[in-house]
LUMMI-625392 format. One record per residue (C-alpha): residue in three letters; z, x, y. Coordinates in steps of 0.001 Angstrom, whole numbers. Each point is the difference from the previous one (the first is absolute). Layout:
# residues N
KEFI:residu:c3:c1:c2
KEFI:ALA:Z:X:Y
...
//
This chain:
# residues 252
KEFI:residu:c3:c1:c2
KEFI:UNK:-116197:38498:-189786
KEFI:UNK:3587:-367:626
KEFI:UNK:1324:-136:3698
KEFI:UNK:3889:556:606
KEFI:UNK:591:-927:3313
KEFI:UNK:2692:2864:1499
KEFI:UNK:-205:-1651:3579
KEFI:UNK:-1969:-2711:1404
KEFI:UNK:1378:-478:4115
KEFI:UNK:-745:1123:3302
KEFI:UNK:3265:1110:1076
KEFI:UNK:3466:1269:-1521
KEFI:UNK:3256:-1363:-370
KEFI:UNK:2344:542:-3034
KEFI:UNK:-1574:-2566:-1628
KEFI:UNK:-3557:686:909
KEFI:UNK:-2618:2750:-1173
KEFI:UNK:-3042:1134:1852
KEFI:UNK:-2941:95:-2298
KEFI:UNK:-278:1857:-3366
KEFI:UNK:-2330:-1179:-2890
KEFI:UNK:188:1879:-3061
KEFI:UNK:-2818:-761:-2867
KEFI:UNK:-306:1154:-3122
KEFI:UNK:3410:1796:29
KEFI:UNK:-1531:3159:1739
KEFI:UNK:-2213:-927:2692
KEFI:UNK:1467:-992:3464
KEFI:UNK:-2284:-2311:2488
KEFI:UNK:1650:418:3806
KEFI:UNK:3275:1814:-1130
KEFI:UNK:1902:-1453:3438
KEFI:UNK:2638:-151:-3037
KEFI:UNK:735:2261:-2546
KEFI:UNK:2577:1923:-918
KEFI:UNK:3239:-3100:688
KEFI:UNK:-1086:-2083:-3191
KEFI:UNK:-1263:2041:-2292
KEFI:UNK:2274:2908:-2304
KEFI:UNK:-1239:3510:346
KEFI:UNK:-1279:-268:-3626
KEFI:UNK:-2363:-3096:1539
KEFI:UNK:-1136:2350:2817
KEFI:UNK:-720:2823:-2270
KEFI:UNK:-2930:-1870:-1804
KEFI:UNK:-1777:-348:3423
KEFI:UNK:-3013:1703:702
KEFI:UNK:-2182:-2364:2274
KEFI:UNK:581:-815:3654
KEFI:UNK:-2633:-2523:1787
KEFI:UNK:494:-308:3489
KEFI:UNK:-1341:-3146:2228
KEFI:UNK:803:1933:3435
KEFI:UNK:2150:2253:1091
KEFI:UNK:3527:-2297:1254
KEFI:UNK:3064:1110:-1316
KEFI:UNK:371:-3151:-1614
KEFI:UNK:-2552:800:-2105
KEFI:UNK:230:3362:-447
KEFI:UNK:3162:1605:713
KEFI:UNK:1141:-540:-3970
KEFI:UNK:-1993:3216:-978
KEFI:UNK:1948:2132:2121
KEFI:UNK:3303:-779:-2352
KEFI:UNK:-2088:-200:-3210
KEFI:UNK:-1064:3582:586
KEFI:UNK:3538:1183:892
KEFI:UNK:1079:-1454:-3489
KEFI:UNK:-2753:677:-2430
KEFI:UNK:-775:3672:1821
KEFI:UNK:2092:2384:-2333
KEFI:UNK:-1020:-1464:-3472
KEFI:UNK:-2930:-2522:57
KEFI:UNK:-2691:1500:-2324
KEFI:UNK:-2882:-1335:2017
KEFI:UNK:-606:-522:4207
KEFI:UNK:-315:-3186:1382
KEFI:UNK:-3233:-566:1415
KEFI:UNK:-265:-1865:3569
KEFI:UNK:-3017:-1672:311
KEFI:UNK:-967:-1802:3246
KEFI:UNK:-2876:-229:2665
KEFI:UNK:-427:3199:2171
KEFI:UNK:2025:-1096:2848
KEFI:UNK:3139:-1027:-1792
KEFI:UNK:-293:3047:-1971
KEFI:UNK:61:1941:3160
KEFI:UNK:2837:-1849:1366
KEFI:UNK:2093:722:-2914
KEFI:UNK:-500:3557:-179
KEFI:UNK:-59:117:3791
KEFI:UNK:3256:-1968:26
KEFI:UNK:2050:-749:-2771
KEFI:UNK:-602:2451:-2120
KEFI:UNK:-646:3057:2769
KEFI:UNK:2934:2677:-1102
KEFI:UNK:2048:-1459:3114
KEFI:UNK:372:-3816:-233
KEFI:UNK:499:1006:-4245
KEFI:UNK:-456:2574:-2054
KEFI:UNK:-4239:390:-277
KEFI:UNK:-22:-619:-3934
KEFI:UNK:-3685:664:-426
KEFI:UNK:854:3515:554
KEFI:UNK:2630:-22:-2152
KEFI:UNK:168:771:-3713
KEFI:UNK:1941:471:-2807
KEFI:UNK:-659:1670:-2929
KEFI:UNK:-2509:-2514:-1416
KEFI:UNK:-1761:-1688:2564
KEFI:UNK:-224:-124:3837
KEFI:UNK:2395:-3555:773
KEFI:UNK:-2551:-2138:2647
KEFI:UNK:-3433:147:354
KEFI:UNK:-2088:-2005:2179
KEFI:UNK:-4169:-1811:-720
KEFI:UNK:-1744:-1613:2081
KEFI:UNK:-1646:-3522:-192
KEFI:UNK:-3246:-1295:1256
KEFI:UNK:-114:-4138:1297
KEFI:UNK:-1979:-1902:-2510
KEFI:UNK:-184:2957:-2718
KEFI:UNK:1756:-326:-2901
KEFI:UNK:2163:2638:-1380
KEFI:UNK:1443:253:-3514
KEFI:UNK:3524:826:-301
KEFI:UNK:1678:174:-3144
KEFI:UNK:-604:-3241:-1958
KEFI:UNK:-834:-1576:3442
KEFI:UNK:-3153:-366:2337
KEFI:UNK:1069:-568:3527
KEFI:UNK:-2415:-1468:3062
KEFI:UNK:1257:328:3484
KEFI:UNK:-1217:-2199:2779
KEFI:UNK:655:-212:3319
KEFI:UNK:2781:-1522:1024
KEFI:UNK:993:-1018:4009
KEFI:UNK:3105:1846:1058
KEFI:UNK:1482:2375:2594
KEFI:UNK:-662:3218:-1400
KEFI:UNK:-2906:380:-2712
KEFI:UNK:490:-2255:-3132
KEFI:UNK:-1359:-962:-2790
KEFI:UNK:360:-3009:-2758
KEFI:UNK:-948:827:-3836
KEFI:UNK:-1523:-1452:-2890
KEFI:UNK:1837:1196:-2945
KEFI:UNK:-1335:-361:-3301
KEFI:UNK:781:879:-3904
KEFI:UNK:-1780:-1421:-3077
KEFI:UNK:2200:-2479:-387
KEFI:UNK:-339:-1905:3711
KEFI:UNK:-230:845:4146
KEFI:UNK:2917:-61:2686
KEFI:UNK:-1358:-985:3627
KEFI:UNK:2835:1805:2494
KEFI:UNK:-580:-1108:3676
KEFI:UNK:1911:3462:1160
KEFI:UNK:962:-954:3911
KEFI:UNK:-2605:-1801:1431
KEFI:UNK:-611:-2656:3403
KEFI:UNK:-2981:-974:-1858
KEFI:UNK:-173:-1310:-3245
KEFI:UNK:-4281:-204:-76
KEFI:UNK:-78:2870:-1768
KEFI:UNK:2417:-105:-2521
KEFI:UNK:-2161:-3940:-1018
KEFI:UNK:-3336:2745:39
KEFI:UNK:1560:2057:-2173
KEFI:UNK:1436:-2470:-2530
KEFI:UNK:-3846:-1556:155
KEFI:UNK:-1676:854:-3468
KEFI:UNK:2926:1881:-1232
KEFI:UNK:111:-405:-4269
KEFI:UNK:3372:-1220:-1047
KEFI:UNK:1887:80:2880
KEFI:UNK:3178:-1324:-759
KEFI:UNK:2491:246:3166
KEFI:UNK:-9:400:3523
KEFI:UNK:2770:1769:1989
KEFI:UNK:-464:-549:3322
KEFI:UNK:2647:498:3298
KEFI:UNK:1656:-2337:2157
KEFI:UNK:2330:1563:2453
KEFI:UNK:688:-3038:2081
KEFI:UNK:236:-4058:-368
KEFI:UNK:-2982:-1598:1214
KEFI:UNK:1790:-760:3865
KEFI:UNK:-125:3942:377
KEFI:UNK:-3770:47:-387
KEFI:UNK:-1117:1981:3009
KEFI:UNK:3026:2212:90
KEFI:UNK:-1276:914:-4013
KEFI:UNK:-3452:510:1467
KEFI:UNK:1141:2152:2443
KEFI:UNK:1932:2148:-1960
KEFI:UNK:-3181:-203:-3209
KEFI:UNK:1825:-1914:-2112
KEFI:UNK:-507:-4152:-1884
KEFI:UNK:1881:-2548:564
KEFI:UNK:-754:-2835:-3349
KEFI:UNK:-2133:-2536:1923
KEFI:UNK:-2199:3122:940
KEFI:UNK:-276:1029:-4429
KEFI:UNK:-1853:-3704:-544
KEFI:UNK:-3444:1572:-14
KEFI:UNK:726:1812:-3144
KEFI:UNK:2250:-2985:-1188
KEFI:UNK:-3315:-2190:412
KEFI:UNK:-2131:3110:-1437
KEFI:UNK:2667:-257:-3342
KEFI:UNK:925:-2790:-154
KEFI:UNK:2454:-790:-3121
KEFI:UNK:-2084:2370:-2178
KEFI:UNK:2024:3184:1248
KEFI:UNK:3938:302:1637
KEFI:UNK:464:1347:2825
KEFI:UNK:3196:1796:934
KEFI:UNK:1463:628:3229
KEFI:UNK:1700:3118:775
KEFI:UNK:973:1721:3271
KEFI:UNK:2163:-2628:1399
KEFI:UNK:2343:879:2781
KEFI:UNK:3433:-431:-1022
KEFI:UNK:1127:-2653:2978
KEFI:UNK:-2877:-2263:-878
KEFI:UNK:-159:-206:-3626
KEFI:UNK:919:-3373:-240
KEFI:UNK:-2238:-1119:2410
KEFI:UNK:-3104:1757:-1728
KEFI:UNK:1319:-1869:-3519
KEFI:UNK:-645:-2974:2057
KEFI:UNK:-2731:788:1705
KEFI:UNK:-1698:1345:-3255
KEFI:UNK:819:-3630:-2087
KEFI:UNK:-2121:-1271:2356
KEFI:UNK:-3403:1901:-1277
KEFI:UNK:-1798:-1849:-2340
KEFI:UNK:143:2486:-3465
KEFI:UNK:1893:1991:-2279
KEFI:UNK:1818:1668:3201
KEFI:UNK:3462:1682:-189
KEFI:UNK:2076:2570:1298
KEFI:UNK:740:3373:-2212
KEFI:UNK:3619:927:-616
KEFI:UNK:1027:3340:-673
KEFI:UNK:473:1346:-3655
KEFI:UNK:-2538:-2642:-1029
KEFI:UNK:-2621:1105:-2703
KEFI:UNK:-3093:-1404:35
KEFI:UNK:-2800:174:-2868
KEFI:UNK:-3786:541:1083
//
């Protein structure tokens, strides 16, 4: 499984992207970012969307994918997320007001967005992948995924207050081989993360304990003010702990 990151903060500036990973070359996970680093000949292989929850920064990506792919991709891009997000999407983002609704929209081969639902706990193929949500702590409905292939398993944290059961779901899981997992704020920010249902890096050393050296785990989701702090903060976790940067590529 290869994992490009296209953003990997919780904020932007010019130099910062909100999140965007694209794996495989054609399957988006949270597409916060997509259309800014990638050519339209990139975004024209795309055909998968997963969605944690429904926050612009991790959704509002599709909205510009469709507007670029809609009057010559040869296939639809299929949106999969739980119920809820799904309904916030349609409701909201994609709603013929907000944007153009581009699951009612086709061209002459295919209709350009359309949107499947997810069940916590149930596994779903998609493509070459089988993805797992679990629940995830936030302030709207959110989930994290296990995301597998035959050749190893991401763990992705999604935004979360709680890491317990992202370290469930990475229990028993064959070949797992990273962990990306958020950290908005440095640890001195703790409550104000909990607050808003987001990790700070002291609060990811359950699943750094659960790990241990065996797997890395990635940090993403860092707000831009504070990413020099969370560096810190995260060199302090015992582990194979670092931040993401953007336009990394990382092999599963």
């Amino acid at each position: 499984m290869k994992i490009r990151v296209l953003g990997c903060y919780g904020g932007v500036t010019r130099d910062h992207r909100v999140t965007g990973f694209l794996i495989n070359d054609h399957i988006l996970l949270d597409p916060g970012t997509v259309a800014d680093p990638l050519t339209l000949e990139e975004q024209n292989l795309i055909d998968v969307a997963i969605i944690s929850h429904s926050h612009l920064d991790h959704c509002a990506g599709i909205a510009f994918l469709a507007d670029n792919i809609f009057a010559q991709a040869d296939r639809g891009v299929r949106i999969i997320a739980m119920p809820k997000t799904a309904e916030a999407i349609q409701k909201h983002l994609l709603n013929g007001t907000m944007w153009p609704d581009f699951t009612s929209i086709a061209n002459e081969v295919s209709s350009i967005a359309a949107i499947e639902t997810l069940s916590v706990n149930k596994a779903k193929s998609v493509e070459e992948l089988v993805i797992t949500p679990f629940p995830a702590e936030h302030t709207v409905p959110t989930v994290g995924f296990v995301i597998a292939d035959e050749g190893g398993a991401l763990l992705y944290s999604a935004d979360t207050s709680d890491i317990t059961a992202a370290v469930d779901a990475s229990t028993g899981v064959e070949n797992l081989r990273l962990a990306i997992v958020e950290a908005s704020f440095p640890n001195r920010m703790r409550e104000l993360a909990r607050k808003t249902g987001h990790l700070v890096p002291e609060m990811c050393s359950p699943l750094v304990k659960a790990l241990g050296n065996k797997v890395p785990i990635r940090l993403f989701h860092m707000k831009p003010r504070y990413v020099d702090e969370i560096r810190s903060d995260a060199a302090s976790l015992d582990g194979d702990v670092a931040l993401l940067s953007e336009g990394e590529v990382l092999q599963v």
